[in-house]
C-alpha positions as a printed NumPy array, in Angstrom:
array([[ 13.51 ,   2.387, -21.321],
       [ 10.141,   0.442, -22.413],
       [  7.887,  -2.239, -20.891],
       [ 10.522,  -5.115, -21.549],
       [ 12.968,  -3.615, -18.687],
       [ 10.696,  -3.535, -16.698],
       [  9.045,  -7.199, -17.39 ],
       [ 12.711,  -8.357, -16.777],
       [ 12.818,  -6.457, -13.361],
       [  8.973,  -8.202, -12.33 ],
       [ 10.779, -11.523, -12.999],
       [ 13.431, -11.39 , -11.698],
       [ 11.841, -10.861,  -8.668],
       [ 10.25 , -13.589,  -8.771],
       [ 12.878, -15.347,  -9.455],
       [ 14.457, -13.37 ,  -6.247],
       [ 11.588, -14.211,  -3.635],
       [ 10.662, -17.701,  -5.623],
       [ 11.618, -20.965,  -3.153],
       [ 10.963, -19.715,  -0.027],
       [  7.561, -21.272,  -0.144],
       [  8.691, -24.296,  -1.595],
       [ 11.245, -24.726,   1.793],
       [  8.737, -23.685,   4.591],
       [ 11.367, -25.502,   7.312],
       [ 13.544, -23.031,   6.545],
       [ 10.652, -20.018,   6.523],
       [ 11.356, -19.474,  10.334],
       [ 15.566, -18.198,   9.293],
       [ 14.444, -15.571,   6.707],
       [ 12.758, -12.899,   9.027],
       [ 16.734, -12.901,  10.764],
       [ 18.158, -12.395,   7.291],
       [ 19.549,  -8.882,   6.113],
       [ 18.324,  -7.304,   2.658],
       [ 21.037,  -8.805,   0.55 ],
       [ 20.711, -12.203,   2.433],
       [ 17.656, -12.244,   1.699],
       [ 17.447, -11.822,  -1.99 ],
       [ 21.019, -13.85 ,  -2.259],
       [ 19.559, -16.867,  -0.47 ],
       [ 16.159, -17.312,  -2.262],
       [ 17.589, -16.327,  -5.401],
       [ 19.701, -19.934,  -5.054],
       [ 16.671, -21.795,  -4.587],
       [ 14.264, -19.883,  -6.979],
       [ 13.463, -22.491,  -9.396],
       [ 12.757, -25.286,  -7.205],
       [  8.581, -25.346,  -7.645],
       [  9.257, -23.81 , -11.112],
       [ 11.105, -26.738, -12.609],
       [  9.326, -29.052, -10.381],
       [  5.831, -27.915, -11.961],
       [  6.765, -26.951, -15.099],
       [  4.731, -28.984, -17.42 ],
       [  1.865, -28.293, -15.386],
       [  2.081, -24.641, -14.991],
       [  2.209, -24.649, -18.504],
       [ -0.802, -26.754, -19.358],
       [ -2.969, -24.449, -16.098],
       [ -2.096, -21.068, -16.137],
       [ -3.997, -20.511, -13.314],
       [ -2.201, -22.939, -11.523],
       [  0.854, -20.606, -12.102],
       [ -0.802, -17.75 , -11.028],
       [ -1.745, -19.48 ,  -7.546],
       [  1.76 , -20.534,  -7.234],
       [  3.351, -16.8  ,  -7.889],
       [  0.995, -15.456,  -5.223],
       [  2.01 , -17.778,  -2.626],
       [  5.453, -17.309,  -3.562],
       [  5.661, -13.72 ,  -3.668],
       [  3.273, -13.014,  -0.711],
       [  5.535, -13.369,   2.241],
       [  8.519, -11.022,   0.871],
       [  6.424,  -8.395,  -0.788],
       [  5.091,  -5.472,   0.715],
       [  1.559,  -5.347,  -0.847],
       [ -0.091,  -2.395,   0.958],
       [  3.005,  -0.514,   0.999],
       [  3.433,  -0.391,  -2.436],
       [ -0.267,   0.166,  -3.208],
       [  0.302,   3.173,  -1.582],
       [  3.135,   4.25 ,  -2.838],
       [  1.587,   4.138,  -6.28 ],
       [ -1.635,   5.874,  -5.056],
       [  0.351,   8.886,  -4.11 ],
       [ -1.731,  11.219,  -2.79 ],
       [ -4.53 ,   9.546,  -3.346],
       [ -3.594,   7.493,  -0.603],
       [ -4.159,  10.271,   1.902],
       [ -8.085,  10.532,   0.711],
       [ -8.912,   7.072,   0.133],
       [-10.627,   4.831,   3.013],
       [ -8.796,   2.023,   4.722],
       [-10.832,  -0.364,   2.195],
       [-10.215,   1.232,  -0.918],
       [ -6.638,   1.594,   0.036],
       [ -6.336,  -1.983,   0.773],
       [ -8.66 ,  -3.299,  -2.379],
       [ -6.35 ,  -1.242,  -4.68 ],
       [ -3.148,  -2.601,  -3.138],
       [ -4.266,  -5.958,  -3.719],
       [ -5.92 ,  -5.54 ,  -6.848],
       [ -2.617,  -4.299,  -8.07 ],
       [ -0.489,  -7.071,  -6.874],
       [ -2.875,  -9.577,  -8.174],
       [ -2.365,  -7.493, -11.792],
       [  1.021,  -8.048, -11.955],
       [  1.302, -11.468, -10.966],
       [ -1.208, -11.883, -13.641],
       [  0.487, -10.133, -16.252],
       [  4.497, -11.528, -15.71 ],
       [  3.716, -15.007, -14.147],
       [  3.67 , -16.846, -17.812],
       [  6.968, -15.651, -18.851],
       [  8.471, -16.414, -15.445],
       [  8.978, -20.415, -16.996],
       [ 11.453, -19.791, -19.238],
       [ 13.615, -17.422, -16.818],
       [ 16.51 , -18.624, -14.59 ],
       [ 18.064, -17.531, -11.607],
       [ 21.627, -17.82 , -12.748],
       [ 21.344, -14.708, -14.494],
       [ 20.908, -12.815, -11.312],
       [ 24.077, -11.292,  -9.757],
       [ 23.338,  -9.886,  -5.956],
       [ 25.664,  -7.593,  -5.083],
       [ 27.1  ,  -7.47 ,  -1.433],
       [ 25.002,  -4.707,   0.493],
       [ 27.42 ,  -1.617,   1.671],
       [ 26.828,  -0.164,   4.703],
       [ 24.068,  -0.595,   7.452],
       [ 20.768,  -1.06 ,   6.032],
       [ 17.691,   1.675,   6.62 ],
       [ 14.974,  -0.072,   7.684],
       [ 13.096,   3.017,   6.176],
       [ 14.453,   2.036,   2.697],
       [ 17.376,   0.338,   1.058],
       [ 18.517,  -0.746,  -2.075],
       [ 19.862,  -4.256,  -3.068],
       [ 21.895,  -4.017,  -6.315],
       [ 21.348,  -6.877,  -8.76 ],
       [ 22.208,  -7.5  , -12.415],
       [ 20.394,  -9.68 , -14.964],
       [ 22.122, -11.239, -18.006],
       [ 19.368, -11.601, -21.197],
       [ 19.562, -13.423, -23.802],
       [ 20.934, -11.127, -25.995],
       [ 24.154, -11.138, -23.49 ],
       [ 23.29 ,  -7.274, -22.292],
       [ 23.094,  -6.575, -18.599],
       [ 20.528,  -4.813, -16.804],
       [ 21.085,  -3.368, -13.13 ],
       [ 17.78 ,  -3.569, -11.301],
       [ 17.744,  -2.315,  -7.528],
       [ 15.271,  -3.95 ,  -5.117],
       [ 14.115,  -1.546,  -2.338],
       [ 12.928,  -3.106,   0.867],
       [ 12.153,  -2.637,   4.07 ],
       [ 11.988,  -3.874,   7.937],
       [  8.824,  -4.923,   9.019],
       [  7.32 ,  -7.196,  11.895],
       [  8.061, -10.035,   9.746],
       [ 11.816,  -9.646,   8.309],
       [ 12.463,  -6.967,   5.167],
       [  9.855,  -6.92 ,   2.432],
       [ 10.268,  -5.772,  -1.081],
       [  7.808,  -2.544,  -1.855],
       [  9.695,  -1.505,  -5.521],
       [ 11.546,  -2.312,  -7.794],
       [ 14.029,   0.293,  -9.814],
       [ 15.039,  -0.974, -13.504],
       [ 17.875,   0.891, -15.366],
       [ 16.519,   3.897, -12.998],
       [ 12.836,   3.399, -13.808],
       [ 11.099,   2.452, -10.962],
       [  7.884,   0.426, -11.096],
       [  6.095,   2.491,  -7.851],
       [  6.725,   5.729,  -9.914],
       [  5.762,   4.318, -13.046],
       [  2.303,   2.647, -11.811],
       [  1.936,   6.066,  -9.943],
       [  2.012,   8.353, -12.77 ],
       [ -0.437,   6.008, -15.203],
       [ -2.971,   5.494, -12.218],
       [ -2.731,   9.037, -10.976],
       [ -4.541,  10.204, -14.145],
       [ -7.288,   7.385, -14.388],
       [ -8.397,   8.019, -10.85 ],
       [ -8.479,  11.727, -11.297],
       [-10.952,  11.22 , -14.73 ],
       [-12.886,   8.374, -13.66 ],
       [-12.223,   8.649,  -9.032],
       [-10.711,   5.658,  -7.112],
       [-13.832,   3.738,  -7.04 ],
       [-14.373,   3.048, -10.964],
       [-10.493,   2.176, -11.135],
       [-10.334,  -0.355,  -8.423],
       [-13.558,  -1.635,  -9.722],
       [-12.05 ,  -1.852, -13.112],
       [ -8.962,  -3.559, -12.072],
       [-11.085,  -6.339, -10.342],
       [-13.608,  -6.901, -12.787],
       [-10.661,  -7.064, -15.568],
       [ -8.809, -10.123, -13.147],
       [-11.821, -11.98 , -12.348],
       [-12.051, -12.068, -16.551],
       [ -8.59 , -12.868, -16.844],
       [ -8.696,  -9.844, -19.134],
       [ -4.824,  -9.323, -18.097],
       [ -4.112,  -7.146, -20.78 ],
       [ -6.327,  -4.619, -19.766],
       [ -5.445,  -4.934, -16.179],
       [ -1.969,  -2.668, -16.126],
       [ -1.509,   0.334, -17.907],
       [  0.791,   0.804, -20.517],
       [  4.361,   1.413, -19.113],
       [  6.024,   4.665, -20.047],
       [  9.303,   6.232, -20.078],
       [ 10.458,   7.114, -16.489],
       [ 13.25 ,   8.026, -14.027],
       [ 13.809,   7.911, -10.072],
       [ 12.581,   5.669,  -7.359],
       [  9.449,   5.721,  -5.284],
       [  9.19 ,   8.704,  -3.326]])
């Protein structure tokens, strides 16, 4: 699988989490709502803002950008992730580098998916019902997205329970999960250049808006964070 699964799996997860923002008197019911809840519920209001500010998101891409972050931000699990995708890297790095990475990251891929996130829609996302009790540790919602070409791609979700309702922290496309993916392109940049040059990178590259060079190229991969 290439770079386009896993575009499709970055938004729809924005379309997933998109709306909750956009219906703040209803912010205080999603911390009580269970994994598949969750994603089911926003998921029916995801294009609210989208189609709302769709002319202008597509005159002021930063705009769009501003609007993904405050979207995503209260369902994803920033640091979490970060981690995750630091591997063991994690376990040396500071508190601050930890958390500059982690956010440098999440502000990368809001950067690179946000612009094709106008022309997606949430009707092509099928929840499926959640079996079992959840982990808070770690479970899976099952989705599948229709594209255009009328093929369907299963993309799993992985969340979990935190202080302030479940969180997403991965996403697992056709079996290629983005954690794992990120993991295994960073893991080599940090060990040639150290984790100091690469988060420095990464934020130099966003305050350019160089957002090509943000991400690294996504390669063939298997499994789910770990």
């Amino acid at each position: 699988m290439t770079d386009k699964i896993l575009r499709v799996a970055a938004l729809s997860l924005l379309l997933a989490v998109a709306g909750t923002a956009a219906h703040a008197e209803e912010e205080k019911d999603r911390a009580s709502l269970a994994p598949d809840e969750l994603i089911q519920y926003t998921a029916r209001k995801a294009m609210d803002e989208l189609e709302e500010r769709r002319a202008e998101f597509e005159e002021d891409t930063e705009a769009l950008y501003k609007a993904i972050d405050r979207i995503l931000l209260p369902v994803f699990d920033i640091q979490r992730s970060g981690d995750l995708v630091l591997g063991r890297h994690a376990r040396e790095a500071s508190a601050d580098q930890r958390r500059r990475f982690a956010r440098a990251l999440y502000e990368s891929l809001v950067r690179q998916y946000a612009d094709n996130a106008i022309g997606f829609s949430p009707d092509r996302l099928v929840v499926r019902p959640l079996r079992g009790d959840p982990d808070p540790r770690a479970t899976r919602v099952e989705t599948e997205v229709n594209l255009d070409d009328g093929t369907n791609i299963t993309i799993n979700y992985v969340l979990r329970e935190t202080d302030d309702g479940w969180k997403v922290f991965d996403v697992i496309a056709e079996g290629i999960s983005y954690v794992r993916n990120f993991r295994s392109q960073y893991d080599s940049e940090i060990r040639r250049r150290g984790l100091d040059e690469v988060i420095a990178r990464l934020e130099r590259a966003i305050e350019r808006g160089e957002v090509d060079d943000v991400v690294p190229d996504v390669t063939d991969g298997e499994g789910d964070a770990g």
